[in-house]
Backbone as CSV, one residue per row, in Angstrom:
resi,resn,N_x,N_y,N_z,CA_x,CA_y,CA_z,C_x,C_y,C_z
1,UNK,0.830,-1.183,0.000,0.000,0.000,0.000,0.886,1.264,0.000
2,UNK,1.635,1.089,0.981,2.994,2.206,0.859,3.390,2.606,-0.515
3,UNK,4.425,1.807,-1.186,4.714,1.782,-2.569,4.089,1.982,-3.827
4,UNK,2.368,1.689,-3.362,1.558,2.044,-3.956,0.974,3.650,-4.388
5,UNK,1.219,4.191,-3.241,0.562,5.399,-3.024,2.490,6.054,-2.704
6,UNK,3.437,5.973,-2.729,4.331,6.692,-3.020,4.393,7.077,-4.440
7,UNK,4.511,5.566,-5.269,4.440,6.048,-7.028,3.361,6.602,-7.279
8,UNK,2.334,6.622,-6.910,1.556,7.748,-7.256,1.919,9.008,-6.840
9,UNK,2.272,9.333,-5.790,2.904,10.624,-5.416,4.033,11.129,-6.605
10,UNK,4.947,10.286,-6.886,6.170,10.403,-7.985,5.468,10.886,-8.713
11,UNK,4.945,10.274,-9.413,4.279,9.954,-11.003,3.356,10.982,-11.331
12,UNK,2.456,11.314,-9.926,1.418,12.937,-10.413,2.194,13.825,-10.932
13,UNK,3.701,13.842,-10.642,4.249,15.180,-10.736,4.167,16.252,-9.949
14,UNK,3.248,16.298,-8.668,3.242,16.866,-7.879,4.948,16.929,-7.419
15,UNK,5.736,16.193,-7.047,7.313,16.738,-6.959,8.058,16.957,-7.707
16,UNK,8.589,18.484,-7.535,8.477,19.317,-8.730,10.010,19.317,-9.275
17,UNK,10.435,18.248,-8.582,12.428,18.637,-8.437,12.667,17.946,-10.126
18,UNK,13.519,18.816,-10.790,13.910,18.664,-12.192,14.985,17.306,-11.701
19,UNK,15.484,17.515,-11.082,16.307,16.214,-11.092,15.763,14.733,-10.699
20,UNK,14.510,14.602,-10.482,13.676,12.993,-10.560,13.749,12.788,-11.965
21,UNK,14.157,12.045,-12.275,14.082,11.202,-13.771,12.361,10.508,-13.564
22,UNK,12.145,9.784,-14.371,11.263,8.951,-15.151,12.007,7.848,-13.959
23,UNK,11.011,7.829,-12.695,11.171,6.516,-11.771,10.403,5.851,-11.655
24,UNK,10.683,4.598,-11.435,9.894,3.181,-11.049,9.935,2.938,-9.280
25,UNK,8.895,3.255,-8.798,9.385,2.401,-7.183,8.835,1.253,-7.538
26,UNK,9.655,0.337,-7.001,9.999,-1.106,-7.060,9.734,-1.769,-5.722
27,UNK,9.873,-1.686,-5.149,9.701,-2.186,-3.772,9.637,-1.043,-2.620
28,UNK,9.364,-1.405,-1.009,9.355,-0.694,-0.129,9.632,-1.785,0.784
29,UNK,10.445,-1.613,1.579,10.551,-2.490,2.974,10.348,-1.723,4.317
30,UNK,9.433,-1.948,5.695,9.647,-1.196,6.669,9.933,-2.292,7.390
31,UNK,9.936,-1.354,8.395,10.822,-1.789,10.070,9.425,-2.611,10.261
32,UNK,9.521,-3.212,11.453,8.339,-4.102,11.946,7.754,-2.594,12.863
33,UNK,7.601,-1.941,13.315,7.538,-0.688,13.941,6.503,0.369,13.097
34,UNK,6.722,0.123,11.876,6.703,1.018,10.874,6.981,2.570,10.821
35,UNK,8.027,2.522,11.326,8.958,3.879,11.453,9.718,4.377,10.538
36,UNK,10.245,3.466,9.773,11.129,3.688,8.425,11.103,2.667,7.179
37,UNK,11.015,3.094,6.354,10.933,2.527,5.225,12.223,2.816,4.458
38,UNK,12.312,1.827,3.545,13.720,1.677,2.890,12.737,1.952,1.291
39,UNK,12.794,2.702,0.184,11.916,2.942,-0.501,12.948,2.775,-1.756
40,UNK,12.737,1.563,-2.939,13.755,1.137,-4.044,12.736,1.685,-5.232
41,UNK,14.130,2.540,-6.345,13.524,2.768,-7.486,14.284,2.376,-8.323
42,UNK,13.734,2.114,-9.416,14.959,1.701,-10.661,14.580,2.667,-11.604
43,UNK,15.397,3.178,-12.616,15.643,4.318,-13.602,16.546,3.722,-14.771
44,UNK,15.987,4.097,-15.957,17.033,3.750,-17.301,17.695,4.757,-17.232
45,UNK,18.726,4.459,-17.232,19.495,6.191,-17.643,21.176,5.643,-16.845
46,UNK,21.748,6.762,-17.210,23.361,6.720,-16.642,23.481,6.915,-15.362
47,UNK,24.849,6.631,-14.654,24.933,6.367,-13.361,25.112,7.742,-13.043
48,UNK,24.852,8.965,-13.976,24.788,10.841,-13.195,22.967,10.934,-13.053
49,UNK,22.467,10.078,-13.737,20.714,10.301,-13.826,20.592,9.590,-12.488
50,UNK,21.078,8.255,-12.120,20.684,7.844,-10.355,20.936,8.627,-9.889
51,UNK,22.007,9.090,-9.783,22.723,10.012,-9.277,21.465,11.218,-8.361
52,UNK,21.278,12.099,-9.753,20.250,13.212,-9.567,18.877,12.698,-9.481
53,UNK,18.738,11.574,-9.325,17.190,11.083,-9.191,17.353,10.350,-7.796
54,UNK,18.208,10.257,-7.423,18.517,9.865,-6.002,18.370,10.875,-4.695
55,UNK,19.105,11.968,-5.505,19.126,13.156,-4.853,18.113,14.350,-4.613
56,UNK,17.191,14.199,-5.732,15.768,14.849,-5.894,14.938,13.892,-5.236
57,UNK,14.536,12.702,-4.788,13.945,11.949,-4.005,14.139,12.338,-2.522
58,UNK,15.329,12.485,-2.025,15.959,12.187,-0.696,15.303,13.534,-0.503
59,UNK,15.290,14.507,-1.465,15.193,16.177,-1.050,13.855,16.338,-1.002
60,UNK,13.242,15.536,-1.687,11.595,15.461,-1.458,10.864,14.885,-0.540
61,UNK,11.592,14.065,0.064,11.107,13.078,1.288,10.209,13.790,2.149
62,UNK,10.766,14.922,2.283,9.591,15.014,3.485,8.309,15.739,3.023
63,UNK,8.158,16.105,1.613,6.926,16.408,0.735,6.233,14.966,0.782
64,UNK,6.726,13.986,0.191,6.203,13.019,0.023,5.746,12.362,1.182
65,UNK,6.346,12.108,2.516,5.692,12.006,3.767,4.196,12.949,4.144
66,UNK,4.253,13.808,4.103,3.108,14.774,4.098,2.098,14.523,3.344
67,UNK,2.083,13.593,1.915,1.068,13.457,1.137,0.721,11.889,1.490
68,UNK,1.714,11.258,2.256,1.528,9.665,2.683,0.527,10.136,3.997
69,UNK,0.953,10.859,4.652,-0.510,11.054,5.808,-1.022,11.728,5.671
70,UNK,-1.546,12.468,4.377,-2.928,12.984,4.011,-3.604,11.835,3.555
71,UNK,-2.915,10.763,2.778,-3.177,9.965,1.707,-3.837,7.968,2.466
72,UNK,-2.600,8.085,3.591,-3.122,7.008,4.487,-3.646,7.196,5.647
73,UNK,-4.379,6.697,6.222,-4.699,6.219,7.575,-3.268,5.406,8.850
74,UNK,-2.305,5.924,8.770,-1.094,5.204,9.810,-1.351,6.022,10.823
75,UNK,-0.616,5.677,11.632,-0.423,6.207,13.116,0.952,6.961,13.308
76,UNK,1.786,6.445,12.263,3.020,7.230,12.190,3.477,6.983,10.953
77,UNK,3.806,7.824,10.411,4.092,8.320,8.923,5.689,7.360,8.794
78,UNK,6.535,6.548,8.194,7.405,6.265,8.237,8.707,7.300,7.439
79,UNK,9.935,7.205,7.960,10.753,8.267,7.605,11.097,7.245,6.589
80,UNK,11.294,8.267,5.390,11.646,7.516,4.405,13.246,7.881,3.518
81,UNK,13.851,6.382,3.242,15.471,6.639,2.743,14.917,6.031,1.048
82,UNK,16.407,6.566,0.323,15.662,5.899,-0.980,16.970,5.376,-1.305
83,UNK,16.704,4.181,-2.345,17.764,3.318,-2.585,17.558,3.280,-4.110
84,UNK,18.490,2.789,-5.091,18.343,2.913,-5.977,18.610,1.178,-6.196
85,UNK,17.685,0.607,-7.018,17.256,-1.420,-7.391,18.331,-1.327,-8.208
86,UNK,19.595,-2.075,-8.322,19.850,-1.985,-9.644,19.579,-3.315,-10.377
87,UNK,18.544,-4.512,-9.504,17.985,-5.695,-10.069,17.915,-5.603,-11.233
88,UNK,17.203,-5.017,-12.295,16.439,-4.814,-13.638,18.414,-5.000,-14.302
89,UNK,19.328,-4.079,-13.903,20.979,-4.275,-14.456,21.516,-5.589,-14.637
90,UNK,21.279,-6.206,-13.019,21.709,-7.226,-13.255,21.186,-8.323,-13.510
91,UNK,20.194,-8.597,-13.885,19.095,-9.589,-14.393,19.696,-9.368,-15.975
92,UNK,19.992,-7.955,-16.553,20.173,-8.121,-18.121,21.477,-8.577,-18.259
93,UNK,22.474,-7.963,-17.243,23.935,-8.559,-17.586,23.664,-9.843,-17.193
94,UNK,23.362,-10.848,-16.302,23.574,-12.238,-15.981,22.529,-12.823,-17.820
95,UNK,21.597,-12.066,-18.193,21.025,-12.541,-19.397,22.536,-12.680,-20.778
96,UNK,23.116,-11.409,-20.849,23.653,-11.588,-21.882,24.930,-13.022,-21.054
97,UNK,25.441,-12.998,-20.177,26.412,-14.150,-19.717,26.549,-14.981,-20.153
98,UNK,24.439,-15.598,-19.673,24.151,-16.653,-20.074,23.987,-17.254,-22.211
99,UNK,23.658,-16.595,-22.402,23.683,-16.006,-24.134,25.280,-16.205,-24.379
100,UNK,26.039,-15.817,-23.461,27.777,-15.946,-24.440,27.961,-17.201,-24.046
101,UNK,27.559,-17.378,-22.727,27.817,-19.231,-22.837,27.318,-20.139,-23.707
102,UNK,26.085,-19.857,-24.038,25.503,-20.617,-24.990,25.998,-21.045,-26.041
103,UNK,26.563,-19.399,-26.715,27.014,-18.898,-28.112,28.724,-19.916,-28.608
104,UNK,29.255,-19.668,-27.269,30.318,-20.674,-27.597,30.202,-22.299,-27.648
């Protein structure tokens, strides 16, 4: 539900920071507490686009908290860190690996 209603927060465009790229949240993990959340996005782009889409997230955090408890019913809003997935990377490099092994 978290992750749910964060990418919607992303994605309205309501956060206005030029440096969010075109993000995917991918997952969310919290504490058993629900105090903090660990919040994963993945992005096509070069390692200066994580970079600045890392950094326009982290700077938005506490916009995006503010629209998570307008948006949910919690008891405590979780502080949120952002991580960047690079799963989707390495799922394609272990693809081509497997492809050169083949090939020989």
């Amino acid at each position: 539900m978290v992750r749910k209603e964060i990418a919607g927060i992303v994605q309205s465009g309501d956060v206005r920071d030029p440096r969010i790229g075109f993000v995917t949240i991918t997952h969310v993990k919290m504490t058993p507490d629900l105090k903090l959340a660990k919040v994963y996005f993945s992005l096509i782009g070069s390692e200066a686009d994580v970079k600045e889409s890392l950094e326009g997230l982290t700077n938005a955090a506490g916009y995006i908290r503010r629209q998570l408890a307008l948006n949910l019913n919690l008891r405590s809003i979780p502080k949120l860190t952002f991580y960047y997935d690079d799963t989707l990377e390495y799922s394609t490099h272990m693809e081509k690996v497997f492809r050169d092994m083949h090939g020989e």
